[in-house]
Each structure stands twice: as C-alpha cells, then as structure tokens.
PyMOL commands that place a pseudoatom at each C-alpha (Angstrom):
pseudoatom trace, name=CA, resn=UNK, resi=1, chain=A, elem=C, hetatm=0, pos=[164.334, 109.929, -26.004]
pseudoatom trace, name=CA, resn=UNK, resi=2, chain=A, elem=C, hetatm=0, pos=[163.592, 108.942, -29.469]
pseudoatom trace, name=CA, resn=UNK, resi=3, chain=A, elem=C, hetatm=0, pos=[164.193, 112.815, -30.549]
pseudoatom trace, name=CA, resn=UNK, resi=4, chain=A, elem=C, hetatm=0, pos=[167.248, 112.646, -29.010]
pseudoatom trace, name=CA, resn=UNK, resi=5, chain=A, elem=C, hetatm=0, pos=[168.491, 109.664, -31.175]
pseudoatom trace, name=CA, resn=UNK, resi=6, chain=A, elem=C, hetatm=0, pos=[167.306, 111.518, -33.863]
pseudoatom trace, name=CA, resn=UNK, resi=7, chain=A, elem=C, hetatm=0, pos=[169.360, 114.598, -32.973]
pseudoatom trace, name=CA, resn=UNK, resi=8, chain=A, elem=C, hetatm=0, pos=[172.570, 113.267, -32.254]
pseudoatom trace, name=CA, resn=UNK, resi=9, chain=A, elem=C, hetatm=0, pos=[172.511, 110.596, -35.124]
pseudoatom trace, name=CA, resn=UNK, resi=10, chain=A, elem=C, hetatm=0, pos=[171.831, 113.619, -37.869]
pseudoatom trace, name=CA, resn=UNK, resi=11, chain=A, elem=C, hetatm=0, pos=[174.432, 116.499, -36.103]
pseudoatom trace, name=CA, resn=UNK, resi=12, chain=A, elem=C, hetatm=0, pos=[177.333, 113.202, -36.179]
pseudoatom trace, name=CA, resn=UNK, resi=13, chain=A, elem=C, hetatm=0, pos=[176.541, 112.002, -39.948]
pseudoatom trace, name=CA, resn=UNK, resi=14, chain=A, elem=C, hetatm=0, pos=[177.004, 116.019, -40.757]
pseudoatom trace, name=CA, resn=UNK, resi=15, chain=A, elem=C, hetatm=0, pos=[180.091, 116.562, -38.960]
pseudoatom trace, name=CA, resn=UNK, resi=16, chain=A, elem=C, hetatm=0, pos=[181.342, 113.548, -40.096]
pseudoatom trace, name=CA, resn=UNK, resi=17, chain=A, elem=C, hetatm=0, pos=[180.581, 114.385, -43.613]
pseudoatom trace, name=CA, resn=UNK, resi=18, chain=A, elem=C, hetatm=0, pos=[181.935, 117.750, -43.358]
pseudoatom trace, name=CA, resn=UNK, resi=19, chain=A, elem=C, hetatm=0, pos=[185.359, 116.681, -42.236]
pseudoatom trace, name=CA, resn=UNK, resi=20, chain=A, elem=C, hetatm=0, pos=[185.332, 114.196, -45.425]
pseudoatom trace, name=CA, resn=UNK, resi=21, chain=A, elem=C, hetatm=0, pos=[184.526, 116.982, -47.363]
pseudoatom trace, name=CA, resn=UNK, resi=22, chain=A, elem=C, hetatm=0, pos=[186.884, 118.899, -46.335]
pseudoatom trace, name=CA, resn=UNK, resi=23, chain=A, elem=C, hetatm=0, pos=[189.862, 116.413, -46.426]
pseudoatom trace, name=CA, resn=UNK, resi=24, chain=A, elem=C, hetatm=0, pos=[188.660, 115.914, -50.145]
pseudoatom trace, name=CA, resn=UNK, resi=25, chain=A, elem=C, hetatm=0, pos=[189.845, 119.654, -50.392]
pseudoatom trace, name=CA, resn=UNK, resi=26, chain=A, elem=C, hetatm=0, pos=[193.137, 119.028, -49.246]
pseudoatom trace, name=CA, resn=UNK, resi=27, chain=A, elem=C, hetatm=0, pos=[193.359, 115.728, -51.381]
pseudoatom trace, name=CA, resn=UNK, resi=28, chain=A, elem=C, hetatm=0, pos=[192.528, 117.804, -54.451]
pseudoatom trace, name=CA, resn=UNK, resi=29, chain=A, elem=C, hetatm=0, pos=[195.140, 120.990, -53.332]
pseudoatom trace, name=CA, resn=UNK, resi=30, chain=A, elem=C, hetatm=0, pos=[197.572, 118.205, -53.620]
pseudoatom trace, name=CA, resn=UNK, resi=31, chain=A, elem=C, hetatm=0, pos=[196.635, 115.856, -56.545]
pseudoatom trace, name=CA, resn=UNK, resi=32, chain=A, elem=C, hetatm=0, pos=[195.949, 119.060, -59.366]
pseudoatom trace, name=CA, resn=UNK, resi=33, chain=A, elem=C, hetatm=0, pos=[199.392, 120.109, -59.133]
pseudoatom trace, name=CA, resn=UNK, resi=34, chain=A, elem=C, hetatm=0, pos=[201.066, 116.936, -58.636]
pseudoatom trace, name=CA, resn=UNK, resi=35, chain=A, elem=C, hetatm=0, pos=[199.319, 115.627, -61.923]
pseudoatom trace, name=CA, resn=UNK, resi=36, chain=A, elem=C, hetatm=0, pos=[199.802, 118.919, -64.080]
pseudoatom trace, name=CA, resn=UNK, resi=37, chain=A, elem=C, hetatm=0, pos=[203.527, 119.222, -63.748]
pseudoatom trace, name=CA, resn=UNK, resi=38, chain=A, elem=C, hetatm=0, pos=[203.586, 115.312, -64.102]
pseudoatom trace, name=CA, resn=UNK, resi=39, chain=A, elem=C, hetatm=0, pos=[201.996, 115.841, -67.333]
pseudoatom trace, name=CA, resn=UNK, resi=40, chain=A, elem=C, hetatm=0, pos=[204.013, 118.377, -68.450]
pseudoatom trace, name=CA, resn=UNK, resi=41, chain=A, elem=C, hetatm=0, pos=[205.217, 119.009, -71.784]
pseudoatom trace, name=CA, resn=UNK, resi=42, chain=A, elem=C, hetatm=0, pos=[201.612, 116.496, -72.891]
pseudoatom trace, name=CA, resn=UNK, resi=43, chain=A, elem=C, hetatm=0, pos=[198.805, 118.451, -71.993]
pseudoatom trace, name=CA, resn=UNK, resi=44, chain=A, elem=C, hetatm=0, pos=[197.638, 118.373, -68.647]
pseudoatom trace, name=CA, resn=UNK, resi=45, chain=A, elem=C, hetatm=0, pos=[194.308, 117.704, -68.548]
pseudoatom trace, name=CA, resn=UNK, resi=46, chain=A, elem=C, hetatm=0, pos=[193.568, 118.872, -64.927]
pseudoatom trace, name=CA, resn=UNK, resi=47, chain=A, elem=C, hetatm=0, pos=[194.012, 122.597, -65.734]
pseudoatom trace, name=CA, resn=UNK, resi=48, chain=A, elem=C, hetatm=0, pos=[193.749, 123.038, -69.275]
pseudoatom trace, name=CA, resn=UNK, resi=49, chain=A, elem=C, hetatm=0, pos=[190.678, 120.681, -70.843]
pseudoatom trace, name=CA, resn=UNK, resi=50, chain=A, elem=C, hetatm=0, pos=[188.590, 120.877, -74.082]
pseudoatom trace, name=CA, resn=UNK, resi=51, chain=A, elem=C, hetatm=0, pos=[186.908, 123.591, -72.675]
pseudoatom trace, name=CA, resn=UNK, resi=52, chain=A, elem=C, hetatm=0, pos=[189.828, 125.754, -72.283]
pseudoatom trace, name=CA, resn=UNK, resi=53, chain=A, elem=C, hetatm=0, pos=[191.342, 124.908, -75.787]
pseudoatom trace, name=CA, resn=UNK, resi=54, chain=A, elem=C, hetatm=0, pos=[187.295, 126.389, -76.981]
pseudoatom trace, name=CA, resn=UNK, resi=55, chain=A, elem=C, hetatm=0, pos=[187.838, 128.986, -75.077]
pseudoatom trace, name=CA, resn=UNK, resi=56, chain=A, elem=C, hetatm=0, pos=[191.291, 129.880, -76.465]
pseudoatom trace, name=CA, resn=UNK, resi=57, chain=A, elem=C, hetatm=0, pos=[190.745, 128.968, -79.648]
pseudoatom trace, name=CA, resn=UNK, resi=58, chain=A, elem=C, hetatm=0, pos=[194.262, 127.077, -79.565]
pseudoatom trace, name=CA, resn=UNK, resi=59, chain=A, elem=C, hetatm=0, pos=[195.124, 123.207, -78.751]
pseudoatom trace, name=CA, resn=UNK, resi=60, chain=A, elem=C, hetatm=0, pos=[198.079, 123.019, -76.569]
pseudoatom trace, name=CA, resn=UNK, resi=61, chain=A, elem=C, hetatm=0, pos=[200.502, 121.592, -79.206]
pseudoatom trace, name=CA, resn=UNK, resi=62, chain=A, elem=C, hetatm=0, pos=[200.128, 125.169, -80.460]
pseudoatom trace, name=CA, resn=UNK, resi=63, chain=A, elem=C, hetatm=0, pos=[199.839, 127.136, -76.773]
pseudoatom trace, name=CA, resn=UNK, resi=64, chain=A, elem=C, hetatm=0, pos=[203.636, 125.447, -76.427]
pseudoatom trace, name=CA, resn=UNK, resi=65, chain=A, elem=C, hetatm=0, pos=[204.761, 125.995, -79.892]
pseudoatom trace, name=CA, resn=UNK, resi=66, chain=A, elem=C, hetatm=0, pos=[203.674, 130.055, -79.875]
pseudoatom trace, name=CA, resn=UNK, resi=67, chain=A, elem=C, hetatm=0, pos=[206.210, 129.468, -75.930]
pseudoatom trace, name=CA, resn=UNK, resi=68, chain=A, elem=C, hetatm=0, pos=[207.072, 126.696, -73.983]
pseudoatom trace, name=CA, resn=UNK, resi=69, chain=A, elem=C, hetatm=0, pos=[206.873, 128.826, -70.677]
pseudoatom trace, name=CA, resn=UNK, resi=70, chain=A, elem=C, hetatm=0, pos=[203.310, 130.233, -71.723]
pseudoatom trace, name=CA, resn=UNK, resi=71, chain=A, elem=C, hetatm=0, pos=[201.866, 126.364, -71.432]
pseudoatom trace, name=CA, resn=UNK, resi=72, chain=A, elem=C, hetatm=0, pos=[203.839, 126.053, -68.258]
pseudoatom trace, name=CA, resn=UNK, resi=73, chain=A, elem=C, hetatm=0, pos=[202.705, 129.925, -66.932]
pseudoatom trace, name=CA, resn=UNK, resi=74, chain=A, elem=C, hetatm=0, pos=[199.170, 128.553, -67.875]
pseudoatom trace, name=CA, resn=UNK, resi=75, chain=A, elem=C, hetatm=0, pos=[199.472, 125.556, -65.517]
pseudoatom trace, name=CA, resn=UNK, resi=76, chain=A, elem=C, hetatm=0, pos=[201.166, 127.594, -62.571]
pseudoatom trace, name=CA, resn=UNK, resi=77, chain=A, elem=C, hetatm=0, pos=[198.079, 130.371, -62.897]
pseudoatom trace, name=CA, resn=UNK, resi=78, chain=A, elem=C, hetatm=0, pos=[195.556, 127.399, -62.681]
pseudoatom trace, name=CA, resn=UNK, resi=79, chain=A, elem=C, hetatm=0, pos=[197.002, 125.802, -60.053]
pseudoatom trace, name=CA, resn=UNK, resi=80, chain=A, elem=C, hetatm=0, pos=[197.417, 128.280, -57.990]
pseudoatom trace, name=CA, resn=UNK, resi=81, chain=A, elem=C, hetatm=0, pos=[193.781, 128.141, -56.776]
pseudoatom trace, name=CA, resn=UNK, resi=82, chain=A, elem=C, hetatm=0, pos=[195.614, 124.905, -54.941]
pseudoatom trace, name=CA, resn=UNK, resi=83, chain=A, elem=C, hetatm=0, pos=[196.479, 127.180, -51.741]
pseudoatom trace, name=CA, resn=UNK, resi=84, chain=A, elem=C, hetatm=0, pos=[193.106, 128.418, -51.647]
pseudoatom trace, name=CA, resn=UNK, resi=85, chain=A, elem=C, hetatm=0, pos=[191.854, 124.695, -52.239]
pseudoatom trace, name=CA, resn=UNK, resi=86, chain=A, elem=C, hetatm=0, pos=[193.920, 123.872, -49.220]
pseudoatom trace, name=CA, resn=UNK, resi=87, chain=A, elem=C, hetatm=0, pos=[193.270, 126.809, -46.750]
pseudoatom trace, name=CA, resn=UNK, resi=88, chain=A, elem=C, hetatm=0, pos=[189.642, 126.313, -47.382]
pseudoatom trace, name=CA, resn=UNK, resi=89, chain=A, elem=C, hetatm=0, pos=[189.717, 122.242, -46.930]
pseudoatom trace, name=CA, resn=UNK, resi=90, chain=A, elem=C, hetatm=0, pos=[191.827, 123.059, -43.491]
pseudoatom trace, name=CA, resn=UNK, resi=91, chain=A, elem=C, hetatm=0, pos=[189.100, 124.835, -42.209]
pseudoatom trace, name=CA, resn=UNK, resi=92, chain=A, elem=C, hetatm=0, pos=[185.990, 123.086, -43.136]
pseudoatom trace, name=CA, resn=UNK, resi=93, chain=A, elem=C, hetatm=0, pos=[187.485, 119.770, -41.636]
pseudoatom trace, name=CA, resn=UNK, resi=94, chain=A, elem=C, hetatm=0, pos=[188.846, 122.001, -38.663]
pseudoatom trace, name=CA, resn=UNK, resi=95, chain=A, elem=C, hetatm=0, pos=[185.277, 123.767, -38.077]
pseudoatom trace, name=CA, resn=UNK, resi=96, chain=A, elem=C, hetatm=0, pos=[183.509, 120.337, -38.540]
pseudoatom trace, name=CA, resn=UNK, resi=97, chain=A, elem=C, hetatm=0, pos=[186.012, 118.032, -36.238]
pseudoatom trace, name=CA, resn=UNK, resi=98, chain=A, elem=C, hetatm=0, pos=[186.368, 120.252, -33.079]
pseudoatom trace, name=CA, resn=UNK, resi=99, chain=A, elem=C, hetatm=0, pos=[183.053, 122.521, -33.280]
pseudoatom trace, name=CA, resn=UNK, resi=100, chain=A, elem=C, hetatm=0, pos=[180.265, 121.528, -35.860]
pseudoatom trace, name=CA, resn=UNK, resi=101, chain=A, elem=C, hetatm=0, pos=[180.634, 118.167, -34.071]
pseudoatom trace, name=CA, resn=UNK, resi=102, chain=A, elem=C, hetatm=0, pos=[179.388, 119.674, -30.829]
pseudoatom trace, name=CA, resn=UNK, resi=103, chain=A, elem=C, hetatm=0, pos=[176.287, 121.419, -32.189]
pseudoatom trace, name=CA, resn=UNK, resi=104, chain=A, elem=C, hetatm=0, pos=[177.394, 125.242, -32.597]
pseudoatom trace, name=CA, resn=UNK, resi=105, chain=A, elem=C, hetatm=0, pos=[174.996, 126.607, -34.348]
pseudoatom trace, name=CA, resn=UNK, resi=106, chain=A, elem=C, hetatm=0, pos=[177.568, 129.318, -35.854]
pseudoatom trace, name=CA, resn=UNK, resi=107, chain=A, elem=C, hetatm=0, pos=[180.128, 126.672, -36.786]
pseudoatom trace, name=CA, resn=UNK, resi=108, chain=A, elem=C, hetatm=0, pos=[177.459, 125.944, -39.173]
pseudoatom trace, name=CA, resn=UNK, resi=109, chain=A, elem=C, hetatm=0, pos=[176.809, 129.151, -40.109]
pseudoatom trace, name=CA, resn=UNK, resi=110, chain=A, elem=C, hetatm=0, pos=[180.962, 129.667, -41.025]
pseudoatom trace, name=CA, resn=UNK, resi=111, chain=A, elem=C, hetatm=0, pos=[180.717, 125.851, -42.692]
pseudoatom trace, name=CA, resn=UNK, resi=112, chain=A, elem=C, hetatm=0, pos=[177.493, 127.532, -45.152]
pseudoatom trace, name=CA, resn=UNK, resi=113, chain=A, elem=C, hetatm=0, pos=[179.351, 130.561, -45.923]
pseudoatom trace, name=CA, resn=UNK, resi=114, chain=A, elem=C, hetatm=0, pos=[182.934, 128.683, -46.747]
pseudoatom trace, name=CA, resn=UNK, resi=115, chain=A, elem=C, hetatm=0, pos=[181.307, 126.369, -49.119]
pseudoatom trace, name=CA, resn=UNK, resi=116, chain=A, elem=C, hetatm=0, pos=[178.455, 128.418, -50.472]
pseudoatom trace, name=CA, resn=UNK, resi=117, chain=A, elem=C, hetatm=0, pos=[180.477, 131.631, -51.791]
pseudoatom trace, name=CA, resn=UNK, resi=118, chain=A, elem=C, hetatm=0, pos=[183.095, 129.986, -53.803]
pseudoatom trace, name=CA, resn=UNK, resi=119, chain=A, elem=C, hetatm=0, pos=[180.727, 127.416, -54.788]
pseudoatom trace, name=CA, resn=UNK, resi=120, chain=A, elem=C, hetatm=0, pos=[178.284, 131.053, -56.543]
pseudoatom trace, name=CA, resn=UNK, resi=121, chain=A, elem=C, hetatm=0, pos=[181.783, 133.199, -57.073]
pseudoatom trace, name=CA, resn=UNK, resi=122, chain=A, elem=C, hetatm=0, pos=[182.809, 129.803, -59.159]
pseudoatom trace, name=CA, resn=UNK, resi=123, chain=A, elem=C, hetatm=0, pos=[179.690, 128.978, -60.846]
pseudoatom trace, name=CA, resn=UNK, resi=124, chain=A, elem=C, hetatm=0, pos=[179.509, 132.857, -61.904]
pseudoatom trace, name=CA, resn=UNK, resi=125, chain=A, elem=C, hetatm=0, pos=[182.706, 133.561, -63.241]
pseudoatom trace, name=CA, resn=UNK, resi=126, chain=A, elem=C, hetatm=0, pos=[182.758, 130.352, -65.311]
pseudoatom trace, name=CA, resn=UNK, resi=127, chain=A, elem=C, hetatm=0, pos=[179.043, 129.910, -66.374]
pseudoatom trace, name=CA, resn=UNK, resi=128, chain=A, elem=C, hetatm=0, pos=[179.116, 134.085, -67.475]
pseudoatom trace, name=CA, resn=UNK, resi=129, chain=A, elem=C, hetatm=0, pos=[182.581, 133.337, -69.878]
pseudoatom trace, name=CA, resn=UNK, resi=130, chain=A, elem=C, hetatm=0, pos=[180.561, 129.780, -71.427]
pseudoatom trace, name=CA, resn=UNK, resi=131, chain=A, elem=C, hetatm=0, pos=[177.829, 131.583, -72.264]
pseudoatom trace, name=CA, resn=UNK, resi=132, chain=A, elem=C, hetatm=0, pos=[179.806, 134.413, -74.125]
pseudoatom trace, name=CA, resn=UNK, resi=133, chain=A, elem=C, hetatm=0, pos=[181.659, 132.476, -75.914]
pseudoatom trace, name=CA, resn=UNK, resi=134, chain=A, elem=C, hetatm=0, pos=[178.749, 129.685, -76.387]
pseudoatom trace, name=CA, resn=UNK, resi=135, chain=A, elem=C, hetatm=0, pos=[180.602, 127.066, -74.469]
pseudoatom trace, name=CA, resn=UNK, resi=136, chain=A, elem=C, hetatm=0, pos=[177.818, 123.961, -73.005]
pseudoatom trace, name=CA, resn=UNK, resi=137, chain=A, elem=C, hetatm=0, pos=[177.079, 124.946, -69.210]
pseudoatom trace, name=CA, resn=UNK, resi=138, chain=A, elem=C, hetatm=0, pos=[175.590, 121.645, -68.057]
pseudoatom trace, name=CA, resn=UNK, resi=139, chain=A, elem=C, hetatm=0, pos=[176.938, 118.268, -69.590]
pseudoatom trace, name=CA, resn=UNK, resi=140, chain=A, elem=C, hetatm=0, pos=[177.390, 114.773, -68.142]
pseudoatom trace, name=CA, resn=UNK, resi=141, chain=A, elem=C, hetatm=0, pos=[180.277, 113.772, -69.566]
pseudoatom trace, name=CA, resn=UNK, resi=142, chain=A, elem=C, hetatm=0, pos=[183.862, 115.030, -67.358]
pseudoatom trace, name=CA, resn=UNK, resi=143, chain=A, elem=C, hetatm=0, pos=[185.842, 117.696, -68.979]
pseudoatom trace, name=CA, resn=UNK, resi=144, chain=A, elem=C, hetatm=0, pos=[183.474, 118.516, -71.532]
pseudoatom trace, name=CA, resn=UNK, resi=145, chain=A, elem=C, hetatm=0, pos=[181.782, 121.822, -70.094]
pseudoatom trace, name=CA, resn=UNK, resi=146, chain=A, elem=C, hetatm=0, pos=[184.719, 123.384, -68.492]
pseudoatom trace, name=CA, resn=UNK, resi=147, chain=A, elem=C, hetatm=0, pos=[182.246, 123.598, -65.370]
pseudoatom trace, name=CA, resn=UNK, resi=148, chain=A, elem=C, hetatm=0, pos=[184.203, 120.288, -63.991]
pseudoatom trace, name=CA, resn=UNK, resi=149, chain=A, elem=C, hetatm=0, pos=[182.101, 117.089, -64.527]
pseudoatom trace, name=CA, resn=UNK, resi=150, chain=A, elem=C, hetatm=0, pos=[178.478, 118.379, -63.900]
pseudoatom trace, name=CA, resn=UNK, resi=151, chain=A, elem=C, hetatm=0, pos=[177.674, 114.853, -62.196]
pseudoatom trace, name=CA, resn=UNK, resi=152, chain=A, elem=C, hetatm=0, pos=[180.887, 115.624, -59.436]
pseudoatom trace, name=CA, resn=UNK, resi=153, chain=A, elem=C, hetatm=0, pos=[178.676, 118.919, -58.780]
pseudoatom trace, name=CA, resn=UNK, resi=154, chain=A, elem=C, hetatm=0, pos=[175.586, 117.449, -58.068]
pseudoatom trace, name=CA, resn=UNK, resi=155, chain=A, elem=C, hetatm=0, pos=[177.359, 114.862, -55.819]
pseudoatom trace, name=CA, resn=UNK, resi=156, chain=A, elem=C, hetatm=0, pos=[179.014, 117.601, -53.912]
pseudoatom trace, name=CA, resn=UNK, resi=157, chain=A, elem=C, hetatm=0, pos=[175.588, 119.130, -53.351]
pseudoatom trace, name=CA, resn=UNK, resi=158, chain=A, elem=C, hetatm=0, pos=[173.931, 116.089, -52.396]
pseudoatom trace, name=CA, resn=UNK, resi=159, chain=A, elem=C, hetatm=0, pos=[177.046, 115.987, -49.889]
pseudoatom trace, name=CA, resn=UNK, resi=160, chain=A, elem=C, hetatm=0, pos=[176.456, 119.655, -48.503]
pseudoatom trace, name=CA, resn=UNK, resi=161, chain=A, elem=C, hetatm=0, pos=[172.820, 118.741, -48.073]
pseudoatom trace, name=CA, resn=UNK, resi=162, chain=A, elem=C, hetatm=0, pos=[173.819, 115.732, -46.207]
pseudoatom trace, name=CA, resn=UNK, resi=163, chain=A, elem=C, hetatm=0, pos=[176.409, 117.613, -44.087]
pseudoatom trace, name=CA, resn=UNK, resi=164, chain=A, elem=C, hetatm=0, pos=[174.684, 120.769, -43.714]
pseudoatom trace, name=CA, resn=UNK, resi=165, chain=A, elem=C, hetatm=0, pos=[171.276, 121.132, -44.638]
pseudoatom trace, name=CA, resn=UNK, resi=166, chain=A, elem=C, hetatm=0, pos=[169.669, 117.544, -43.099]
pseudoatom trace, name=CA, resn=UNK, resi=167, chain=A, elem=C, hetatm=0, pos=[171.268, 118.394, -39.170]
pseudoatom trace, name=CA, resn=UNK, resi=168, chain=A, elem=C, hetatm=0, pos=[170.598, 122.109, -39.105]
pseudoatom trace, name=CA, resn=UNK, resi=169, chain=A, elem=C, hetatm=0, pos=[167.507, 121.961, -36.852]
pseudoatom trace, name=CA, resn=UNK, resi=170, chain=A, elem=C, hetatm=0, pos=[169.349, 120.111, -34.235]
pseudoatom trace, name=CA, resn=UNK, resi=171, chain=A, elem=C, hetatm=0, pos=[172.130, 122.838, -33.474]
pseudoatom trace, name=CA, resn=UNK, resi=172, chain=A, elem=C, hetatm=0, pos=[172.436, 124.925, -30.145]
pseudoatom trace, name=CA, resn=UNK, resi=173, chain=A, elem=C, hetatm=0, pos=[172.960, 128.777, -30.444]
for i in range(1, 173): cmd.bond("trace and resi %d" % i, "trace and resi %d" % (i + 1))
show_as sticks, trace
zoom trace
C-alpha cells in the first residue's frame, strides 16, 4: 500500500507541475510582446538586451537612428517565437492535465521530447553565436549572457526534473 502512496503522490506532483509549466509558456507568449511594443521607441529590454547590442555592435539609440522600422522589424522577428511559445505551452499543459495525469507512459515520452528539443535547438544556436563572437555563456546576473538569466535555466531544470524525471518509474505503458 505504501508503494502505492508513493506512486500516485510522485505521478500528481509531475502532472501538476507540468501543467504549471506549461501555463508559464502561455504567460510568457503573452507578456514578451505585450512589454516590447509597450516599450517601444526606449529599448525593449525583453528582445533586444546587452547581449544583443554585443552582438550587433550597435546600442539601440543608433539601431533606430540608422531606421525607425529596423528597431521595430527587430522586435516583431524576436517576438515572433511568441506563437511557438504559445503552441508549445498549449500542449504541455494539455498533455499533462488530461493524459500525463493518468500515468501514460507516452504522454511522458511527448512531454520529454516538447521540452527537451527546443530546450538543445535553443541552447545550440545561442551558445555556438556567444562563443564566436566571445559573448559570456553562463552568468548569474539576468540579461547579461544573452542565454536568458542562467539562474531562470537552472530553475526550469530543477522543474523538468520535478515534473518529469522524479515520477517516470511510476507510469503504465
């Protein structure tokens, strides 16, 4: 009976988790946009940071005075990635909330794949341009690396560990 316990109070902290994590998807599909073109004509720091004026080699002042639309096309480009933000929030909290929850073994299996592969396609697009153009990888302080801030990454895998990783032996195939 005790295994049991064990079972179902691991499999509901991971769902439960998981359909956090993936609301906090659809939170962030909203709230980049929303505060970029709230920022606008300042910089807005949500898609175009320190790390991006390194990159660039130009501050924004001067990104708007070369064209205003090419600060504003800059925005739009980066904020795109909002849909995909979204679609991929809808179904992690989707999977988690009507299948995960019941113990599907290949609801986990989609849940691993949906958060591992952007998570590596991410990491190595942006950590291969750093190190070409000698931009810091790994920092602690937000908006400094261009990676986001290093400590949200960590918490998100702590999060995926919790979600995923911890109630995987207690799935049905």
């Amino acid at each position: 009976m005790r295994q049991l316990t064990n079972t179902k109070s691991r499999l509901n902290i991971g769902w439960k988790l998981m359909v956090v994590f993936g609301a906090h998807w659809c939170l962030l599909a909203v709230l980049m946009p929303l505060t970029s073109y709230l920022s606008l004509p300042n910089q807005p720091m949500t898609t175009f940071g320190i790390a991006d004026e390194k990159l660039t080699g130009l501050s924004w002042g001067q990104i708007i005075s070369v064209s205003p639309d090419l600060g504003l096309w800059i925005v739009l480009t980066k904020i795109s990635m909002s849909a995909m933000m979204m679609g991929l929030g809808i179904l992690i909290a989707t999977l988690s909330y009507k299948v995960y929850r019941q113990g599907d073994r290949w609801a986990w299996r989609a849940l691993l794949a949906s958060t591992l592969i952007p998570i590596f396609v991410y990491y190595g697009f942006i950590c291969a341009i750093h190190i070409s153009h000698r931009i810091p990888i790994w920092t602690f302080r937000p908006g400094s690396s261009g990676v986001m801030a290093d400590l949200v990454n960590v918490f998100v895998l702590t999060w995926l560990y919790f979600g995923l990783w911890y109630p995987r032996k207690h799935l049905k195939d």
